[in-house]
N, C-alpha and C positions, 0 to 999 in steps of 0.2 A: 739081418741083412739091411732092414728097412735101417735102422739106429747108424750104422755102419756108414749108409750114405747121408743120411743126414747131418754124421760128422766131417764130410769132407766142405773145406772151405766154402763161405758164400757165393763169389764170382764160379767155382767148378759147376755149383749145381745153378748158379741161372746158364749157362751153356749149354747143362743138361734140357733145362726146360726151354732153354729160347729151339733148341733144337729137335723138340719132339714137336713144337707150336710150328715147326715149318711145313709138320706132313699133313695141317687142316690145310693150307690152300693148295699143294700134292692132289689131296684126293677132292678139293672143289673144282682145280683147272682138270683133272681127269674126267668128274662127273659133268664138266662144261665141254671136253673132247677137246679140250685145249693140253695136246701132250706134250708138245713141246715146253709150255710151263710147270707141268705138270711135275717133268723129269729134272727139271732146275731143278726145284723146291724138295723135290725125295733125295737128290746128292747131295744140296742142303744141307740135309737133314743129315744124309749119314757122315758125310764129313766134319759136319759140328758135333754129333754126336761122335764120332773116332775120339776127335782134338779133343770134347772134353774128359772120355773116357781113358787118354794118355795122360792128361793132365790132375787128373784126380788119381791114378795110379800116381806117378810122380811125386804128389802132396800129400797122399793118403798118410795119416799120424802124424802130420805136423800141428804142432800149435804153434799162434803168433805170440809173439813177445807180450806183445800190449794187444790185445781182443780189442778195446775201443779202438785206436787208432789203425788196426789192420780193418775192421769193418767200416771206418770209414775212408778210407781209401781202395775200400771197396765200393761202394757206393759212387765214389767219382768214375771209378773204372766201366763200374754198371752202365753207367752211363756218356761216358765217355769213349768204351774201349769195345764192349759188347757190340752197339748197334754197328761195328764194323762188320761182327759178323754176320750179323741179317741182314746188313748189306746186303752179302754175296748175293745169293739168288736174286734178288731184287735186282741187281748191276747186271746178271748173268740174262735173267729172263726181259729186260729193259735191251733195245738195241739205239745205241747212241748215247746212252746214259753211261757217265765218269763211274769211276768208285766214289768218288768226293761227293759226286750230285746223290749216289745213293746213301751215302753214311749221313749227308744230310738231313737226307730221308728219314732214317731211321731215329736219329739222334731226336728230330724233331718229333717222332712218335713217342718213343720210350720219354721221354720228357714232359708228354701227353699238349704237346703245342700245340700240333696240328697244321704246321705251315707245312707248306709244298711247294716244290719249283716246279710241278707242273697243272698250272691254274684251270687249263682244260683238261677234264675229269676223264673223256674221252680219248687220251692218251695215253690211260694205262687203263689195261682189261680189269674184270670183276675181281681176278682173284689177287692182283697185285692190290687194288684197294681193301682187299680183304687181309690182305698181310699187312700193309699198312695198320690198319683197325686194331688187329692181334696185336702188334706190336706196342702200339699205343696201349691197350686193355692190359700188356702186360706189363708196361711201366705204370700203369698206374696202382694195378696193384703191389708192385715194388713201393711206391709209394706211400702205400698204405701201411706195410710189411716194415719198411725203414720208421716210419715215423715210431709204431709202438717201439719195435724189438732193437733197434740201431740208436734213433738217433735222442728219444725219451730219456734214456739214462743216463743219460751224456747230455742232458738238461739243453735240446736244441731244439730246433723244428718250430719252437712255439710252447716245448714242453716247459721250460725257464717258467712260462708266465702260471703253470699249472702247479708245478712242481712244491713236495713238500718235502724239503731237503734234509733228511738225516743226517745223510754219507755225505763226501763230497763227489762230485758227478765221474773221475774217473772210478772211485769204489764203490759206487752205485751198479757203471758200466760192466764190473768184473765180479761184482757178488753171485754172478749166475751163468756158464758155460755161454758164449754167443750160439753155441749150435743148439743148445739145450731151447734157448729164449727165441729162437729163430723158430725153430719145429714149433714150440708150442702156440703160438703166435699165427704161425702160418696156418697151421690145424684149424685155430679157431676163425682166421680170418677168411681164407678161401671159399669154403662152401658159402660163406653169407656174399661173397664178392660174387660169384660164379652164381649165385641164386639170386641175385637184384637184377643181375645180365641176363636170365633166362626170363625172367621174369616183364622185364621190360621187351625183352625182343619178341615175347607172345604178346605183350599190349599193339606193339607196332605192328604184327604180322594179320591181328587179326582189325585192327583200323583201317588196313589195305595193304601195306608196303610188302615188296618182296622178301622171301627169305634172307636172301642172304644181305639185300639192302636192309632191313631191319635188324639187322644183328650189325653189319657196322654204324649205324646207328645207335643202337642199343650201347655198346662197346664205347662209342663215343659220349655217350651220356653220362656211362659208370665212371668212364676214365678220366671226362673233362678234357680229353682230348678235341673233341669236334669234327675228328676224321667222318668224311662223307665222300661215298660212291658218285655224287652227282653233282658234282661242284657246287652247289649250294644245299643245306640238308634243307631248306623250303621248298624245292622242288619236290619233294616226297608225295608221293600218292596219298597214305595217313590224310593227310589235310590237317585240320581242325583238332580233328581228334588223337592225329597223332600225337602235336603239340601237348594238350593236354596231360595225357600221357607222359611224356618229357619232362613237361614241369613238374611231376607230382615226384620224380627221380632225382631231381637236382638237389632235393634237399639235404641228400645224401653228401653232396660238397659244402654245404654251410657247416656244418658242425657233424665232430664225430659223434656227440649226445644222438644224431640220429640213426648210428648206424648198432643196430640188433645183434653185438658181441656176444650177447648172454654173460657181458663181467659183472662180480657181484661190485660190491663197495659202493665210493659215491659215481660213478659212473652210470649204477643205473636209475639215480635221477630221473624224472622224467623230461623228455625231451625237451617240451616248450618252456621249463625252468631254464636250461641251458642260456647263457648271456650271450655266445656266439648267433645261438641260431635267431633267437629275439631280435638282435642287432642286424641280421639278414635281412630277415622280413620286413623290418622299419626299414631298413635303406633299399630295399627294392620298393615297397609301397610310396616311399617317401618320393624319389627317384621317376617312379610312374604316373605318380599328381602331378608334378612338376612340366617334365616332359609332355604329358598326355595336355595340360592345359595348354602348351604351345600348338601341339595335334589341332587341338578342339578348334581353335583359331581361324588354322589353315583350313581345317574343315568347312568354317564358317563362312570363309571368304570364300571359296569354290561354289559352296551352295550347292543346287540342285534336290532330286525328292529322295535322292540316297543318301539323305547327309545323318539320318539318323543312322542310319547301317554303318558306314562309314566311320561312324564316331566310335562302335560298337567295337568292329574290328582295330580300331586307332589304338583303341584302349589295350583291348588284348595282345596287341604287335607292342606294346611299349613293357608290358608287363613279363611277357615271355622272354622278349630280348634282354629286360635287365639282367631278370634271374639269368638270364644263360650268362652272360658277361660278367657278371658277380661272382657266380661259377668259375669264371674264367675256361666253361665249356664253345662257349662262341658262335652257337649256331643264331641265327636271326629267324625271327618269324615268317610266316609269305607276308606277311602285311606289315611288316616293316621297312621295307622300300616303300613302298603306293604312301604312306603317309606323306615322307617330304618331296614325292613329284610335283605337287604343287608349290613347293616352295622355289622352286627355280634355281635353285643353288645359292649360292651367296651364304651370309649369316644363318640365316634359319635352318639351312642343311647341317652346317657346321656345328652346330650348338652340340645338336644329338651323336655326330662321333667322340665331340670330348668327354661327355659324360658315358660313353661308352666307357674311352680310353681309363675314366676315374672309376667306372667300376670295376675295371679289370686291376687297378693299381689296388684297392680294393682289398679284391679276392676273396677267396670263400673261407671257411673253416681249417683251425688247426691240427694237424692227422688226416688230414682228407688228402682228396688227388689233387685238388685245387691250387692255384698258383696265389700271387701275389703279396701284400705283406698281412693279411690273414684280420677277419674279424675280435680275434681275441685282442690283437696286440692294439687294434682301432679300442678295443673297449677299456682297456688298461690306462691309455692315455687320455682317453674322454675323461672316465672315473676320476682318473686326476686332476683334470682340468677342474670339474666340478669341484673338487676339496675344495684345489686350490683357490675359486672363487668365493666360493661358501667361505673361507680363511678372512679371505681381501673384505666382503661382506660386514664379516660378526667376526672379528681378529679373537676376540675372547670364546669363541665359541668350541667347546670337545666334541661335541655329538657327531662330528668327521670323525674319530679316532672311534667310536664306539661303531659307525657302521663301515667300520674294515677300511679306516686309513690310517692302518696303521704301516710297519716297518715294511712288512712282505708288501703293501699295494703300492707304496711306493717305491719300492725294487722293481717289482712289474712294468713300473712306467718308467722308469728308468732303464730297462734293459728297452723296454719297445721303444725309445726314442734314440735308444743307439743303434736300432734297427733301422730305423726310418732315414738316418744317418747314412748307416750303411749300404741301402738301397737307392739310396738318392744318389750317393757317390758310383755306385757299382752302373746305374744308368747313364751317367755321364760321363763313366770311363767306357762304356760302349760305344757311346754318341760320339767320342774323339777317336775311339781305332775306328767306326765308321766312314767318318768325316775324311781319313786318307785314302778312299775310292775317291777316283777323278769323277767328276759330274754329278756327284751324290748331293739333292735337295736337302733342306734340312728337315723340309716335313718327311722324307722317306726316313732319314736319318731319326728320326724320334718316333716314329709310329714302327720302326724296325727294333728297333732299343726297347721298350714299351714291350711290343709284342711277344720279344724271345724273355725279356726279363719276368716279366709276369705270367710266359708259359699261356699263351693266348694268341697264336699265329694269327686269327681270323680278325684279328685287331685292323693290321695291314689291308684288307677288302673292304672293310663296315666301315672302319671310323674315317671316310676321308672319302669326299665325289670323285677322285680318280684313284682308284684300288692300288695299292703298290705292293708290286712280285718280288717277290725273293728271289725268282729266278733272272729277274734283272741285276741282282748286287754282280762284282765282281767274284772271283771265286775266294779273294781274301775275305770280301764282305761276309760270303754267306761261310765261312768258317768260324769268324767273330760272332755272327748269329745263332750259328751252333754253339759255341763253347758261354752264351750270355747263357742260351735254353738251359743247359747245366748248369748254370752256377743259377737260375732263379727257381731248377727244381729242387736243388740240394739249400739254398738258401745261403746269405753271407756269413751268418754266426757260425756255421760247418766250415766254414773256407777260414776264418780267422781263427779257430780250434786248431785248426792244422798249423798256423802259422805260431802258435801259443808255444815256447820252447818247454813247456813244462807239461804239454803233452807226450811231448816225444821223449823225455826224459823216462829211461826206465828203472 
């Protein structure tokens, strides 16, 4: 029975699971005496669960023509088509809220963004931020799930720059049942996903924070989402030690080298061999000196007998916020405000959201949850820069081709500078359908671009002294900002596959 359902198409069975995920906030608004939400979220459930139990009858025994090109047009749908139906309850249990403002909602979870059109946290009860949470937790383990089993064989995602190409990438894609490589994948990845999450929300719960605020916490950490109950996750009780906690979790978005698969081969390397995660840590460290000595400054100049204390905390608010924005998870530390209030705005405030904005463009590890254009593809094109100087140097020199520059390192940096290509373009095609909202600034218009393209909502509040809402765009704005979130979670080389006619050629 189990084999049987596993063989019904991908998008049947995330229906199935977005719709069993509706009865955790069911039975929180119940256990809250919130019944009225309560009864949304269980019809929810059993009407997403009907739809997709009709719709896997329906499909059951089919196979797709092309498996690559059906699974990733599934993946667009994941993400595109699904969060309409977790909408529902969301719209239904929300009074005043569109279907649009909610698919919004969702889109920007499952994409693990984290943006919201509604900036006061106390506009929706516990259990709607808690759906919110789930949601997000479960794009991003979609995330995780597409990277190996979808989008890896079909040489996408980042896997190009990993890849040891035998086959060509669609006989790579079809050497193996997509349901077969789905199941096994999922098997091995879930329990390690759902065991970092339990794992983290006992770090939080017993630092201080509430149950169920700990766990979308926690959810937001795994996911790099940044979903938060309280409009800002520094307001958390945790304190200090929350944070701590937090940080030791993120590492999980630098590099998949750190996530505990149990594969054998060269993956289980040890972690701090990994070139991604190395390249993390230097640009968060690097990142944190930089920044922290402007800190130290303004500390300086303030004065007083708290300035050693002060410097203390300066340091660790700059350290915890990189890694979170490198992550492209987006929480900010409590002491990352109190640093530039002494700056008075101007310049010196500014400085530290653009280097925000650059670490989110950044981003974490490739296979992670993480947004942006990925530390491998940053290290591809370093590498080569180095040949290529070492070249310009000692013109007569080989010892570049003897330590790996050869054919494959330079395809790697060739493929990541067509990326960097394609991302720079794909942001400036945002910034122009933006731009046709009347009264739209250009700083909203680029910290909105930015934010949804590199899947880092919390971009729009941090990087800028006047926070800007998404729930200020028009309703066309905030649709373009949904359809960027999906094209910076799927990424542009997926989007230009489809467009490839020799994809679709059977």
């Amino acid at each position: 029975m189990g084999a049987r359902i596993l063989r019904l198409p991908l998008f049947v069975l995330l229906m199935g699971a977005g719709a069993a995920l509706m009865l955790v906030p069911a039975v929180h608004a119940l256990d809250r005496g919130d019944h009225a939400t309560s009864r949304v979220f269980l019809y929810g459930a059993i009407l997403s669960g009907f739809l997709a139990l009709i719709l896997g009858l329906a499909m059951r025994g089919r196979r797709a023509a092309m498996p690559a090109r059906g699974q990733l047009l599934t993946l667009f749908a994941a993400y595109g088509v699904l969060p309409l139906m977790l909408a529902l309850p969301f719209h239904a249990a929300l009074p005043g809220a569109t279907l649009g403002q909610a698919w919004f909602e969702m889109v920007s979870s499952m994409t693990t963004t984290g943006a919201t059109l509604w900036d006061n946290a106390a506009d929706l009860n516990l259990s709607l931020h808690l759906w919110r949470a789930i949601a997000g937790w479960f794009g991003g383990f979609l995330s995780w799930l597409a990277a190996v089993a979808i989008l890896a064989p079909m040489n996408l995602g980042g896997a190009e720059l990993r890849a040891r190409v035998d086959l060509p990438p669609a006989a790579q894609a079809q050497a193996v049942l997509p349901s077969d490589r789905l199941a096994r994948h999922g098997a091995r990845l879930l329990p390690v996903y759902a065991g970092l999450t339990a794992v983290l929300w006992l770090g939080l719960v017993l630092t201080g924070d509430g149950a169920t605020v700990a766990l979308i916490h926690a959810m937001g950490v795994i996911s790099t989402s940044g979903i938060s109950s309280l409009g800002y996750a520094d307001y958390a009780a945790s304190g200090l030690a929350g944070e701590v906690v937090v940080l030791a979790f993120m590492v999980f978005a630098l590099s998949r080298a750190a996530i505990p698969t149990g594969r054998a081969g060269h993956e289980r390397a040890l972690p701090w061999r990994d070139v991604e995660l190395r390249l993390g840590l230097v640009t968060i460290a690097g990142v944190t000196v930089l920044v922290f000595a402007r800190a130290v400054w303004l500390v300086h100049d303030a004065g007083g007998a708290d300035a050693a204390l002060r410097i203390l905390r300066a340091f660790w608010g700059i350290l915890f916020t990189a890694a979170s924005f490198l992550t492209t998870t987006g929480f900010e530390s409590r002491y990352w405000p109190g640093i530039w209030t002494d700056a008075g705005g101007g310049i010196a405030a500014q400085v530290p959201g653009l280097v925000l904005i650059g670490l989110a463009l950044v981003g974490g590890g490739v296979g992670t949850a993480a947004g942006g254009v990925k530390l491998l593809r940053i290290h591809a094109v370093l590498r080569h820069a180095g040949r290529e100087t070492g070249r310009l140097i000692e013109p007569a020199s080989v010892g570049g081709a003897r330590r790996g520059g050869g054919q494959a390192a330079r395809a790697a940096a060739a493929m990541a500078w067509v990326f960097f290509m394609l991302f720079a373009l794909a942001v400036l095609s945002v910034m122009m359908l933006l731009a046709l909202a009347p009264g739209t600034q250009f700083e909203t218009i680029l910290l909105v671009a930015v934010a949804s393209i590199t899947t880092t909502g919390q971009l729009a509040l941090t990087a800028t002294d006047a926070p800007v809402s998404f729930a200020g765009l028009t309703a066309g704005a905030q649709a373009v900002a949904a359809l960027a979130m999906i094209l910076g979670r799927l990424e542009m080389l997926a989007l230009v596959a489809l467009f490839n006619p020799d994809f679709w050629r059977r």
